[in-house]
matplotlib code that plots the C-alpha trace (Angstrom):
import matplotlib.pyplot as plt

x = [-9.9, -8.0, -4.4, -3.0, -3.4, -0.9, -1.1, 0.7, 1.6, -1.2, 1.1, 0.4, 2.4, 3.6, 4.0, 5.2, 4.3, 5.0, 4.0, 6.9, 5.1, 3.8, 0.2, -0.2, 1.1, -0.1, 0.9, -1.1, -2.1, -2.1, -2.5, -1.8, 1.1, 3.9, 4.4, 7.1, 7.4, 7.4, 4.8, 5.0, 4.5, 3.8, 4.3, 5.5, 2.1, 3.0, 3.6, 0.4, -1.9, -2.8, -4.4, -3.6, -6.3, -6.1, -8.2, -8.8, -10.0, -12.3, -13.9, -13.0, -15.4, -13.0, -13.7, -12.3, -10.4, -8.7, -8.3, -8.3, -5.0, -3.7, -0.2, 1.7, 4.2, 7.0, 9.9, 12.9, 14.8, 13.7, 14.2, 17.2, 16.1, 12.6, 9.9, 6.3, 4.4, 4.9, 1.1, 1.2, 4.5, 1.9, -0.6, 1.9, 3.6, -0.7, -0.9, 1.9, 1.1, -2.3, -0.5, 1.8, -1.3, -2.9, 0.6, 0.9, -2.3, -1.8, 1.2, -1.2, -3.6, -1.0, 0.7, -2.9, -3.6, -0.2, -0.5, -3.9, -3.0, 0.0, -2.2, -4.6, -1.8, -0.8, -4.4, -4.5, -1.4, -2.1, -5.9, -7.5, -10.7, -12.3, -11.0, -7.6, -7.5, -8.3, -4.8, -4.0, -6.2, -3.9, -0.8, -2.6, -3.8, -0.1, 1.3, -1.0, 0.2, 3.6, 3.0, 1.4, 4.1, 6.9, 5.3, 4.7, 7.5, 9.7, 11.1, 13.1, 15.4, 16.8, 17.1, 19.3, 21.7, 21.6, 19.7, 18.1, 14.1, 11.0, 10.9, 8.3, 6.1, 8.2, 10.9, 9.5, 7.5, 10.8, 12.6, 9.7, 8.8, 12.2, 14.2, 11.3, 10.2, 12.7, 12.6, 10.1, 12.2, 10.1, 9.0, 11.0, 9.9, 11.4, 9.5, 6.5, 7.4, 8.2, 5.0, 3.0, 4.4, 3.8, 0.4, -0.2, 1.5, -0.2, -3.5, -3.1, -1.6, -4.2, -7.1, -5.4, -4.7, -8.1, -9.8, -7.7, -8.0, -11.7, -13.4, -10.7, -10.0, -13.2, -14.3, -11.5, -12.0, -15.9, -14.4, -12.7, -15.3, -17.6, -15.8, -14.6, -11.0, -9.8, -10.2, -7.5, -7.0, -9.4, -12.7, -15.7, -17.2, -17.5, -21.3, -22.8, -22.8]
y = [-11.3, -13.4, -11.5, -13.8, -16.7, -19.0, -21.3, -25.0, -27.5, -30.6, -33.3, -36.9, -37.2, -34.8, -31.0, -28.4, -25.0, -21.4, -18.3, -15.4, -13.6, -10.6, -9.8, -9.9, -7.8, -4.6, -3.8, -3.9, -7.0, -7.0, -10.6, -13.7, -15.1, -16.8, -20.0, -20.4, -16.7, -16.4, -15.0, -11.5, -10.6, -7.4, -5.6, -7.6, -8.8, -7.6, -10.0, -11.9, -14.6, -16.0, -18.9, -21.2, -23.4, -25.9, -25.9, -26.7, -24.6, -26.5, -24.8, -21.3, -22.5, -22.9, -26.4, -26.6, -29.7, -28.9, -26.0, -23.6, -24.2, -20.9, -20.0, -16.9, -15.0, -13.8, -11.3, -12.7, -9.3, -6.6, -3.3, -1.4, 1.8, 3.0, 3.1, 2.5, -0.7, -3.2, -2.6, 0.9, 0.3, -2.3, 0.3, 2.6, 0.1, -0.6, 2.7, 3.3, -0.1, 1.1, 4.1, 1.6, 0.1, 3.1, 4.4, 1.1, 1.2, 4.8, 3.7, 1.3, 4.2, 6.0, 3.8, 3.0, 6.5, 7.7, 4.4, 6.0, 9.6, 8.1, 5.9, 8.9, 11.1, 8.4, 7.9, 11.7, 11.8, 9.0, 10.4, 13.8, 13.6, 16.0, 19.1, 19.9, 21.2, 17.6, 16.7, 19.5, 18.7, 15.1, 17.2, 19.1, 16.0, 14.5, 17.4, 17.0, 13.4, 14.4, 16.8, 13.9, 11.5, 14.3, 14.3, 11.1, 9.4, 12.5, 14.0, 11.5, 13.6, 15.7, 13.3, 11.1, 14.3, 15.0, 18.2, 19.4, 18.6, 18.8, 15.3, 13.1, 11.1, 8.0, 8.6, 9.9, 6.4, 5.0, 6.5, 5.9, 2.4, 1.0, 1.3, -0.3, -3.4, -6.1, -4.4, -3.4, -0.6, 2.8, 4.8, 8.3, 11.4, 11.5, 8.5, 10.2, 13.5, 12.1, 10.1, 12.8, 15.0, 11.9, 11.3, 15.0, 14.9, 11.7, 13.5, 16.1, 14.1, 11.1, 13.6, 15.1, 12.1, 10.9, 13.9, 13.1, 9.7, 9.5, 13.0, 14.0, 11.6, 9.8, 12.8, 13.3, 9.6, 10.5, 13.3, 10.9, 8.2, 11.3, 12.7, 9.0, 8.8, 5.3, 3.2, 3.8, 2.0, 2.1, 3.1, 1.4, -1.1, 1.4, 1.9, 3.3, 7.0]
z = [16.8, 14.4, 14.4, 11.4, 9.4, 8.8, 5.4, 6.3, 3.7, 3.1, 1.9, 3.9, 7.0, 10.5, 9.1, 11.0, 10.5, 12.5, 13.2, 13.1, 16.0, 13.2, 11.6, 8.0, 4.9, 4.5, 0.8, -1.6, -3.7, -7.9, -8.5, -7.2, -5.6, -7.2, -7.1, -4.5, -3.4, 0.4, 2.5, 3.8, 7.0, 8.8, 12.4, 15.5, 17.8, 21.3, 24.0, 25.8, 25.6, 22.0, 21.1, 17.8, 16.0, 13.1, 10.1, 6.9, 3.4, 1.0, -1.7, 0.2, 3.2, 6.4, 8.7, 11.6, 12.9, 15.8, 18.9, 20.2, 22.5, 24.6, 24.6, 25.8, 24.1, 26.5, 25.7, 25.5, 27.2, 29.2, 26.9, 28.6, 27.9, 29.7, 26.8, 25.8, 27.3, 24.8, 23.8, 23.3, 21.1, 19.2, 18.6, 17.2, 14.8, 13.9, 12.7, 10.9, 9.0, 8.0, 6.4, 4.5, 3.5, 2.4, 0.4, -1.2, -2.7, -3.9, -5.8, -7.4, -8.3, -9.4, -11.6, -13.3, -13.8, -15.2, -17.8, -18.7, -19.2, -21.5, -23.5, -23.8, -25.4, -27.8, -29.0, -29.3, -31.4, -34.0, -34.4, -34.8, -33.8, -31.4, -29.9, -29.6, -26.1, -25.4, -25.3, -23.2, -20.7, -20.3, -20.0, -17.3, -15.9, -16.0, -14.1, -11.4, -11.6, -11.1, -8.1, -6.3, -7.1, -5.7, -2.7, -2.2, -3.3, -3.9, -7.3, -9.1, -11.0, -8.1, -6.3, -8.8, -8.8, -5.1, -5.0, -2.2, -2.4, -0.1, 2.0, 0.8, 2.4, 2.0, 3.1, 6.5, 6.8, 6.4, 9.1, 11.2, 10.7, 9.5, 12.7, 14.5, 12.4, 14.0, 17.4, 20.3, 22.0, 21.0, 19.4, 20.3, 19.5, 16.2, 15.2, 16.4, 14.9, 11.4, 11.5, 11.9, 9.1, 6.9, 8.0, 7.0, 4.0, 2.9, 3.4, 0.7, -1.4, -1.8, -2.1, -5.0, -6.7, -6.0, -7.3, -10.6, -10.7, -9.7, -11.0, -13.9, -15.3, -15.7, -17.6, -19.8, -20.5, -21.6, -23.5, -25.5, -26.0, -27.7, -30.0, -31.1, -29.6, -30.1, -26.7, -23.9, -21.1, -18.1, -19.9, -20.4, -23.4, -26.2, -27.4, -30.3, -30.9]

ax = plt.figure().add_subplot(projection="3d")
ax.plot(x, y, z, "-o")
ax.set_aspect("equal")
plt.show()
């Protein structure tokens, strides 16, 4: 099982490269890197035996050129507090990082989908062809949009004034991943507990924006491209009527 790969630099001459002991990034990816941005990194591997090879990407095709070479990874301290075997805590800290993974890529969804249901009420505006109710299916679909996004990420104007709001799904995958990222002492029930309400949460959630941003909106979108709607955002090539 390859737990991470680890890019080196190929100028001429000794290089030194290393591996910060944690798997890859989780969140999701919307275009290449930057030049110079450093590489993200995600939960701590657990201590054990590892090995390390060396090779080198032509053309997307890996050759290898030197390895493998074992090597164990020991704790430095013995946890104080009695707690999980370091692997269990691993398999934790793997779960919650697949639901980051999942979240992140539903703020993706959902940040494509809102654009869309804007752009769909601005060609709406600015032209009047088709049926009215047209636009009023967007606001419906925007809503909906807005529901999701309040559970997920919680409702943005109550919380800029402090009001007292149902806890999204977040902010309970904060509490339970942030205090255990940079250690391996864990997870308590809390963590457990919080995890679980976001994992149900989350559940609910993504099938309703995936019903909107798969079913709805598609055919709102084909709505559109019938009655003549100038193009929007997200739909296909449009043919002859």
């Amino acid at each position: 099982e390859v737990v991470r790969r680890v890019k080196g630099p190929v100028t001429a001459g000794i290089n030194r490269v290393a591996w910060d002991l944690r798997g890859p990034a989780v969140g999701a990816v919307t275009g290449p890197p930057e030049e110079g941005a450093r590489e993200r990194s995600g939960v701590l591997m657990p201590p054990g035996e590892y090995t390390v090879e060396l090779a080198r990407r032509i053309d997307g095709a890996l050759e290898p050129l030197a390895g493998p070479v074992a090597f164990t990874v020991r704790r430095l301290y013995d946890p104080a507090l009695p707690g999980r075997t370091p692997e269990a805590f691993a398999d934790v800290m793997q779960e919650i990082a697949e639901l980051q993974r999942r979240m992140s890529g539903a703020g993706q969804v959902f940040a494509e989908a809102t654009g869309r249901v804007g752009a769909i009420k601005a060609a709406l505006d600015r032209n009047d062809a088709g049926d009215p109710s047209l636009y009023a299916d967007a606001v419906a679909l925007e809503k909906r949009l807005e529901a999701v996004r309040d559970q997920l990420w919680g409702h943005q104007r109550r919380g800029f004034v402090n009001e007292t709001r149902p806890v999204p799904v977040s902010t309970r995958l904060s509490v339970a991943a942030g205090t255990m990222r940079d250690n391996t002492q864990g997870p308590t029930p809390m963590h457990l507990e919080q995890f679980a309400l976001a994992q149900e949460q989350n559940t609910a959630a993504s099938a309703e924006l995936s019903a909107v941003a798969e079913n709805e909106l598609p055919r709102l979108e084909a709505a559109l491209e019938a009655a003549g709607v100038p193009w929007t955002p997200g739909r296909t090539v449009p043919g002859e009527r």
